[in-house]
ZAMARGU-4260 file (C-alpha; in steps of 0.2 Angstrom, whole numbers, plus 5000, padded with zeros to 4 digits):
<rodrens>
0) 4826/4937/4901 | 4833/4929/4885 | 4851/4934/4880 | 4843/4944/4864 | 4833/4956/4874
5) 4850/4955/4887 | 4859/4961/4874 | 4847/4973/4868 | 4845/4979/4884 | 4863/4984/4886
10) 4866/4991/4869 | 4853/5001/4870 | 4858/5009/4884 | 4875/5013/4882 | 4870/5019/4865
15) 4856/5029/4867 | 4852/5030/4850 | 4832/5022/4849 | 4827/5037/4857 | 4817/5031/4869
20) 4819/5029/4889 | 4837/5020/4893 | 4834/5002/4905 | 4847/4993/4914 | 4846/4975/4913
25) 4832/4973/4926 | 4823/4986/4914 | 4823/4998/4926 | 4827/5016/4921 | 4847/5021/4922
30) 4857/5037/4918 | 4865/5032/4900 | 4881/5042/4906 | 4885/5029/4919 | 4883/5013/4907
35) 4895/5023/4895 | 4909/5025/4908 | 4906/5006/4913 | 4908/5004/4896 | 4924/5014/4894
40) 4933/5007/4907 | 4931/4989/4902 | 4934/4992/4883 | 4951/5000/4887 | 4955/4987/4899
45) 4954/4975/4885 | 4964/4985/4872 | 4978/4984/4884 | 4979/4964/4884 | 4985/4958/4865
50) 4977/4941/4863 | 4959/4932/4860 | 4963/4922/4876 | 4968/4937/4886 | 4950/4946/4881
55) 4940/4931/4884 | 4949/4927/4902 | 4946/4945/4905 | 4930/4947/4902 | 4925/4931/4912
60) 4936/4937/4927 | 4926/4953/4926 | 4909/4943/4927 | 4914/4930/4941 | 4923/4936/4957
65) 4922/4922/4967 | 4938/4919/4978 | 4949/4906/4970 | 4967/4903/4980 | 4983/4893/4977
70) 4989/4883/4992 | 5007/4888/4998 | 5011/4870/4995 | 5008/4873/4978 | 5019/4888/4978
75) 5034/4891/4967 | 5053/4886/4975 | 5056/4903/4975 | 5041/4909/4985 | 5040/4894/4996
80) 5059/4898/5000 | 5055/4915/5006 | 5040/4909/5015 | 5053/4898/5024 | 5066/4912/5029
85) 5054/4921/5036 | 5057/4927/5054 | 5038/4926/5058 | 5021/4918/5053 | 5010/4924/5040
90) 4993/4931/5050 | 4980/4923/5042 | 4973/4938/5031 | 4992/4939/5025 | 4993/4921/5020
95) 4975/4923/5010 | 4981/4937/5000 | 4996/4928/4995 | 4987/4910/4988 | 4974/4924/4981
100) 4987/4934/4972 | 4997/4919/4966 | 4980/4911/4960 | 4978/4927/4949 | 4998/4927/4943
105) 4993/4911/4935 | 4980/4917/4923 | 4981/4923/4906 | 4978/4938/4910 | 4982/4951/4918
110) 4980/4955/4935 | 4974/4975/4942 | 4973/4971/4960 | 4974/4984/4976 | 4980/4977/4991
115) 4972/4985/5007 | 4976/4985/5023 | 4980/4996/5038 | 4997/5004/5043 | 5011/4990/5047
120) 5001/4976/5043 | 5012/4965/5033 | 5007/4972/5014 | 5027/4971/5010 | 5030/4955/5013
125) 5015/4949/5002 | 5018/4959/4988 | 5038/4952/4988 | 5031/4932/4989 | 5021/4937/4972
130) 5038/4944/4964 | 5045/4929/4970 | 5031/4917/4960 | 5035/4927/4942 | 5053/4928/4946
135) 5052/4908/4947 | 5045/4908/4931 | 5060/4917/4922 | 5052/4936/4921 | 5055/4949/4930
140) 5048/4960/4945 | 5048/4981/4946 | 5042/4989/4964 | 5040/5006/4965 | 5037/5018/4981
145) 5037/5036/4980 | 5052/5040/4995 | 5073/5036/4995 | 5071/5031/5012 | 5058/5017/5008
150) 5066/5012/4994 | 5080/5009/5003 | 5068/5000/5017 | 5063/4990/5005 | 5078/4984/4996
155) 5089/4980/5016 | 5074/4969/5021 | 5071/4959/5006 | 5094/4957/5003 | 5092/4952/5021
160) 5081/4938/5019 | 5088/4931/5001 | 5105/4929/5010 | 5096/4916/5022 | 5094/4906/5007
165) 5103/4890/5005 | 5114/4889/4991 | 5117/4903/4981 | 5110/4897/4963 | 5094/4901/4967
170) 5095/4919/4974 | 5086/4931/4961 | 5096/4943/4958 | 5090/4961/4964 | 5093/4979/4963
175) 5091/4996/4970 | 5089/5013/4959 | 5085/5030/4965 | 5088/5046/4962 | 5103/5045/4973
180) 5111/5031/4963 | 5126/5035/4952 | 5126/5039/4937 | 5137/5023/4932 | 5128/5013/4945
185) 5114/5018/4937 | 5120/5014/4919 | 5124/4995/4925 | 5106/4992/4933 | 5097/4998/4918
190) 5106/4988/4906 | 5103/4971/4919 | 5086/4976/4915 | 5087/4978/4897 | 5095/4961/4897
195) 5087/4951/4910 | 5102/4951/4920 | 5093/4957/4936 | 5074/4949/4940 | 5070/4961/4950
200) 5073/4980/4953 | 5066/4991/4967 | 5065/5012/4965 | 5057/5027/4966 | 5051/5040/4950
205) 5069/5033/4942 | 5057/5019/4936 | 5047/5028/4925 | 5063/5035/4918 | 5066/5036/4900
210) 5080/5027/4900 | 5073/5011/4911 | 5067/4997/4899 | 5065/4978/4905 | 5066/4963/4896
215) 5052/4952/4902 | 5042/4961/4915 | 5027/4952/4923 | 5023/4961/4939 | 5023/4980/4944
220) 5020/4981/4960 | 5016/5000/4965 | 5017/5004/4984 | 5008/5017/4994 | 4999/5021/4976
225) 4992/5036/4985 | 5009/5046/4984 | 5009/5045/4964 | 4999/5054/4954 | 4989/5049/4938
230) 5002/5056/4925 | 5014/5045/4935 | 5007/5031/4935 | 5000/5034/4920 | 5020/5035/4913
235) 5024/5019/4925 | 5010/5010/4916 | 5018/5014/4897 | 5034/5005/4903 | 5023/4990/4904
240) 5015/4984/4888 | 5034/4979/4882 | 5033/4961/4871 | 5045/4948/4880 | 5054/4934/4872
245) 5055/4923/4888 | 5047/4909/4889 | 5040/4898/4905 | 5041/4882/4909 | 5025/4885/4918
250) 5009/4882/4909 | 4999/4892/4920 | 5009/4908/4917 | 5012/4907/4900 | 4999/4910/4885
255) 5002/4891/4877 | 4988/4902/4860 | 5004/4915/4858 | 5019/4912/4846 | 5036/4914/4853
260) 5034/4931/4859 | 5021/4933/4874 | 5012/4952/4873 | 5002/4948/4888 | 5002/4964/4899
265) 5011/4962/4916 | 5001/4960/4932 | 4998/4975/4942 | 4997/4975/4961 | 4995/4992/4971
270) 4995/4993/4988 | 4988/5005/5003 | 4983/5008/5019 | 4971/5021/5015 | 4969/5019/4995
275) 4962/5039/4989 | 4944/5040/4984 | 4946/5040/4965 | 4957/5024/4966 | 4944/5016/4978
280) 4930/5019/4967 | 4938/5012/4953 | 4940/4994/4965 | 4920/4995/4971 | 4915/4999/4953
285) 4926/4981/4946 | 4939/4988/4938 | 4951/4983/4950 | 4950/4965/4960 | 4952/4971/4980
290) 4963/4961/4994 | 4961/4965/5012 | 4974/4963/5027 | 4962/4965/5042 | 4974/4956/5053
295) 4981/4969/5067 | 5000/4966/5068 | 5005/4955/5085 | 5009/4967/5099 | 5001/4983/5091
300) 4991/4993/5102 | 4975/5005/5097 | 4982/5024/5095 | 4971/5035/5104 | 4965/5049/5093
305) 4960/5068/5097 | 4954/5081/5084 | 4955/5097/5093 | 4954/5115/5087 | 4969/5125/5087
310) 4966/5139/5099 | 4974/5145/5115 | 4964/5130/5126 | 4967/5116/5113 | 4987/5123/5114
315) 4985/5123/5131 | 4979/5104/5135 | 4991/5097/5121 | 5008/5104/5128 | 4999/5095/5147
320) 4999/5078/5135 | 5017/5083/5128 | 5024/5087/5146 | 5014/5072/5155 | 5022/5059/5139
325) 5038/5066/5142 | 5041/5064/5160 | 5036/5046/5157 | 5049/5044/5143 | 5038/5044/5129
330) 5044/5051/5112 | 5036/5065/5104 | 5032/5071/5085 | 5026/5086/5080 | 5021/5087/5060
335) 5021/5105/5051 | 5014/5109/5033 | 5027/5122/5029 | 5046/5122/5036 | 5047/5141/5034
340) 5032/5155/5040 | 5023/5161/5026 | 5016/5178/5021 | 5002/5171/5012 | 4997/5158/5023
345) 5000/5167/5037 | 4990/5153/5050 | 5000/5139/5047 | 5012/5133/5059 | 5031/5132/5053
350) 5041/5118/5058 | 5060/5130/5059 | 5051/5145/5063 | 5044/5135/5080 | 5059/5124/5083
355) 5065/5140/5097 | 5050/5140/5104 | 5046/5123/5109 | 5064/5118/5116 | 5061/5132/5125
360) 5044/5127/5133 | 5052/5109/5134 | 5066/5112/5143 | 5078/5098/5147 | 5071/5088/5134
365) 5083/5089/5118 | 5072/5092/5101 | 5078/5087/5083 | 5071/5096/5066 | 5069/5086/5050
370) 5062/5093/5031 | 5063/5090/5014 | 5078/5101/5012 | 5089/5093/5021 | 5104/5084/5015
375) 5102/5066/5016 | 5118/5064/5030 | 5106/5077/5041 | 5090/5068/5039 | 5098/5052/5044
380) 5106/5060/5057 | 5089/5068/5064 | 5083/5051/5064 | 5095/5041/5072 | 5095/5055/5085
385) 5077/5054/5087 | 5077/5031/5088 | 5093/5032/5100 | 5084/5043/5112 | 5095/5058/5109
390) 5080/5068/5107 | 5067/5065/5115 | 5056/5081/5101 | 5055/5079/5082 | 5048/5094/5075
395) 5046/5089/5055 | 5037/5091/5040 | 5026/5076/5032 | 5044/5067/5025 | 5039/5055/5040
400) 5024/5049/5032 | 5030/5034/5025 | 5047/5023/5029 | 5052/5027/5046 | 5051/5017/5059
405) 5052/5023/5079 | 5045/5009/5092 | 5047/5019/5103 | 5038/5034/5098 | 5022/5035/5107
410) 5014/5052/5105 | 5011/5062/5089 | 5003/5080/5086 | 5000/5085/5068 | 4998/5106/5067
415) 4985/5112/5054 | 4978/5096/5052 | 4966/5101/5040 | 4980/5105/5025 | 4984/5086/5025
420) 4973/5073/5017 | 4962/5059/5026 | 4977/5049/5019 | 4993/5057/5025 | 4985/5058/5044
425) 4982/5039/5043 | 5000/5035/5038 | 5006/5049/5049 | 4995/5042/5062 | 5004/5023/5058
430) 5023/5030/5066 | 5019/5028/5081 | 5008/5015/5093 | 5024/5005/5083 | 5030/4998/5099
435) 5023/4992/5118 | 5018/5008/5124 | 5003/5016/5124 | 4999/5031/5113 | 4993/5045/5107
440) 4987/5055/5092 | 4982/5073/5092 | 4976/5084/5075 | 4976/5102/5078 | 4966/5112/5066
445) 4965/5132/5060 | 4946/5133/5062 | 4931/5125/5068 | 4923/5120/5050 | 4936/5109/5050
450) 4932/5096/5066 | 4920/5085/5057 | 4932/5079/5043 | 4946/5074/5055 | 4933/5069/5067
455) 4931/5053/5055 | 4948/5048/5060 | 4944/5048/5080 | 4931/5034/5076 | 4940/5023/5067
460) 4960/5017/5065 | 4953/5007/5049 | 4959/5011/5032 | 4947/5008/5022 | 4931/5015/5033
465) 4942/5029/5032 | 4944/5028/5012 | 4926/5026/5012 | 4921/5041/5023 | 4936/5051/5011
470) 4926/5045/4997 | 4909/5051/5003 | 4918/5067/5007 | 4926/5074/4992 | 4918/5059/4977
475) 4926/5049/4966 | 4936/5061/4953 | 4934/5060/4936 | 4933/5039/4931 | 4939/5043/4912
480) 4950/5059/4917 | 4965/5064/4927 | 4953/5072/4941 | 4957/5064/4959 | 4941/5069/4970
485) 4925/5080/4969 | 4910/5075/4961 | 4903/5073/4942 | 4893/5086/4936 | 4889/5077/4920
490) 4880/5065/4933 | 4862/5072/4933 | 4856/5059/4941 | 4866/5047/4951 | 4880/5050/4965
495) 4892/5037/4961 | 4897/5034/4977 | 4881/5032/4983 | 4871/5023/4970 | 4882/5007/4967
500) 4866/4997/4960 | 4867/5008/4943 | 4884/5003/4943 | 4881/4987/4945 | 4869/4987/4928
505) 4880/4997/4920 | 4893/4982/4923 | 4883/4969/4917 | 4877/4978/4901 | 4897/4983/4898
510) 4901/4964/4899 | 4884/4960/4888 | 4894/4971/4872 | 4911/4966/4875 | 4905/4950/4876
515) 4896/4952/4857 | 4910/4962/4850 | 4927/4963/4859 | 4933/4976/4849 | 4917/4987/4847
520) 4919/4983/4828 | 4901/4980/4827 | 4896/4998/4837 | 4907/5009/4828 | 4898/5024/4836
525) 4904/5020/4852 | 4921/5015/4846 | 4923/5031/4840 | 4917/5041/4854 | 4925/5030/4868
530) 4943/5032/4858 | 4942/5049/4860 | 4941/5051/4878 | 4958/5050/4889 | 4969/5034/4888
535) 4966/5027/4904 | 4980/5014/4914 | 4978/4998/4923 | 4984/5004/4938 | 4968/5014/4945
540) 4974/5029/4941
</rodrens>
């Protein structure tokens, strides 16, 4: 087909104004909504980056997704320094995503990439070799995860490995703020920021703070992107499109078309085990580029999985799995949705309001209690109790979804199952099977209706079958809107999940009109209805 009828093609069916049948680009019939969307996505990616180049790249980068890699050889000092220290060796889906990350950090322009991979399987560690490339560079890093405790994680394991550094000229200087940080603490990191003084900072929500500005940011790295909602990321994202004064001595990385100030957006790398439905459409449909880990972690062990209804029999055979894991000095957690009984739910399980009970049915095995209420002297102390061997029973809430570590923990058994998300019982799922011993996971839910959902999770320990299975489940959200699941009614015809060949036409036609006008100047119609639907952010919101 020539490029005139291309284009035709692809105007007229994101406008819809000839009144005729809409076509694809194969000049087969299409829903018009789904070309729009396409469409709508793409042209607000593109208002987001400031410059001709930045466009042009973009638009290129959107039509070709071939791999393309940067050899660790070719790394920056400062990444191949960290590489270095490392105490282990990169698996080889590790050391891919790294030269594929770094390949992209060298464009002009920005990159929206999700990092995949399953519980524990290195995605840290990749995602702090990419702040070390922009760090090199002169600009700075921001990492945000949604808990204290992983922040704190986070912040111990990357200190410890820049003090293995020789010499210490070349250590980046890095920070820690969180909620908990004082308030002059606090004062001091923000204004390192605001100067440049600190390269990289790593936090929780106290990054999209008002009062948090950077100088030269060129990476947001966002971890466990599932926790944080749209508005969040959506206020994390506005901190973003900030114009630096730094300059690189790094052609690659700087925009040699720009004057002395550089307005490209920073890079943007999310990461998950199990990325939500809405945020994994969004990577199938383009919008964002998609890195895998599939490597399992040396020594990890598959986690045998149960779904089981919650009645007196499935009660029955899971305290025989507690007692049998006990007496052969296994650990146990048991996950609650609530900490205090509730007269309107009146089904679910409690964790404070069992905490009696099950010390008394596990007698001569001591049991710990951790929640959200807690002060943050008890929940460490819960913990350390719990890794020492002090207590042999955690009863807790989901705080121990993310950023704690027991290898010794080796049986798990979630209550209510059904009130957590496919998600949370993958991460939950990841504390234990951390270690040499064999384990176990058990979901108990309130009714039958609810086996077929967590029965998904028996099948597979894979993160992103599982994302996909989610995403079949409850649909992709609203693409141009704040909704995080259920499926489009303005979609007479297609299933977004299910029809990916419509998006596939409605991506090429998107390109097609961007391509001819990057700016819609020359379609004023859909300029004007496209800016009045909801800003939408880089991040996959």
């Amino acid at each position: 087909m020539a490029d005139g009828s291309h284009d035709r093609a692809g105007v007229g069916v994101l406008l819809a104004e000839d009144g005729g049948e809409p076509v694809g680009v194969g000049g087969h019939a299409v829903d018009p909504l789904a070309h729009r969307r396409r469409l709508g996505r793409l042209f607000q990616m593109l208002e987001a980056v400031g410059t001709r180049v930045e466009k042009e790249e973009l638009l290129l980068k959107c039509k070709n997704h071939e791999l393309n890699a940067v050899g660790a050889d070719e790394w920056s000092p400062l990444a191949r320094k960290l590489l270095k220290v490392l105490p282990y060796l990169l698996t080889p889906s590790q050391l891919n995503a790294v030269k594929e990350i770094i390949w992209d950090l060298r464009r002009p322009v920005p990159m929206n990439r999700l990092l995949q991979g399953d519980v524990g399987c290195g995605k840290t560690v990749v995602a702090f070799l990419a702040c070390m490339e922009v760090i090199s560079s002169g600009f700075q890093a921001a990492f945000m995860v949604p808990t204290e405790v992983l922040a704190l994680q986070h912040y111990e394991h990357l200190t410890s490995l820049l003090e293995k550094f020789d010499g210490d000229e070349c250590k980046p200087n890095i920070a820690l703020l969180t909620g908990s940080t004082s308030t002059r603490e606090s004062r001091i990191i923000r204004n390192g920021l605001k100067t440049g003084e600190i390269a990289m900072v790593i936090g929780t929500h106290s990054l999209i703070g008002d009062k948090t500005e950077f100088s030269a940011l060129r990476i947001s790295v966002i971890d466990e992107q599932q926790r944080f909602g749209v508005v969040q990321r959506g206020r994390f994202n506005s901190k973003l499109y900030t114009p630096s004064t730094k300059s690189s001595d790094d052609d690659t990385i700087s925009d040699e078309n720009s004057a002395s100030e550089i307005f490209m957006a920073p890079h943007v790398l999310a990461m998950s085990a199990t990325p939500i439905p809405r945020t994994l459409a969004l990577a199938l449909y383009g919008d964002m580029s998609l890195t895998q880990i599939t490597d399992l972690p040396p020594g990890r062990q598959p986690i045998e999985t149960l779904a089981l209804e919650g009645n007196d029999a499935g009660f029955e055979s899971v305290f025989q799995m507690m007692s049998d894991e006990l007496v052969d000095g296994g650990k146990v957690y048991l996950v609650y949705p609530i900490i205090e009984e509730s007269e309107q739910l009146p089904q679910l399980h409690a964790a404070k309001a069992e905490f009696d009970s099950i010390k008394q049915k596990f007698e001569g095995y001591p049991c710990g209690l951790l929640h959200g209420r807690m002060r943050s002297d008890e929940k460490d102390g819960a913990l350390s109790s719990f890794r020492s061997g002090e207590t042999r029973i955690l009863l807790s809430t989901q705080v121990i979804e993310i950023g704690v570590d027991v290898p010794d923990a080796s049986m798990m058994v979630v209550m209510n199952a059904e009130r957590f998300g496919i998600s949370q019982l993958h991460q939950l799922r990841g504390r234990v099977g951390r270690g040499e011993r064999k384990s176990r996971c058990v979901f108990l839910c309130s009714t039958p209706s609810a086996l077929p959902r967590l029965k998904v999770l028996e099948k597979s320990s894979d993160g992103f079958y599982l994302a996909n299975a989610d995403l079949l489940l409850r649909g992709p959200g609203d693409l141009l809107g704040k909704k995080q699941s259920g499926h489009l009614p303005e979609f007479p015809i297609a299933r977004l999940e299910i029809d990916g060949s419509i998006l596939q036409e409605a991506h090429l036609a998107a390109l097609n009109v961007l391509g001819t006008s990057n700016d819609l100047a020359q379609f004023p119609g859909l300029k004007v209805e496209l800016s009045m639907r909801q800003p939408l952010c880089i991040l996959g919101d």
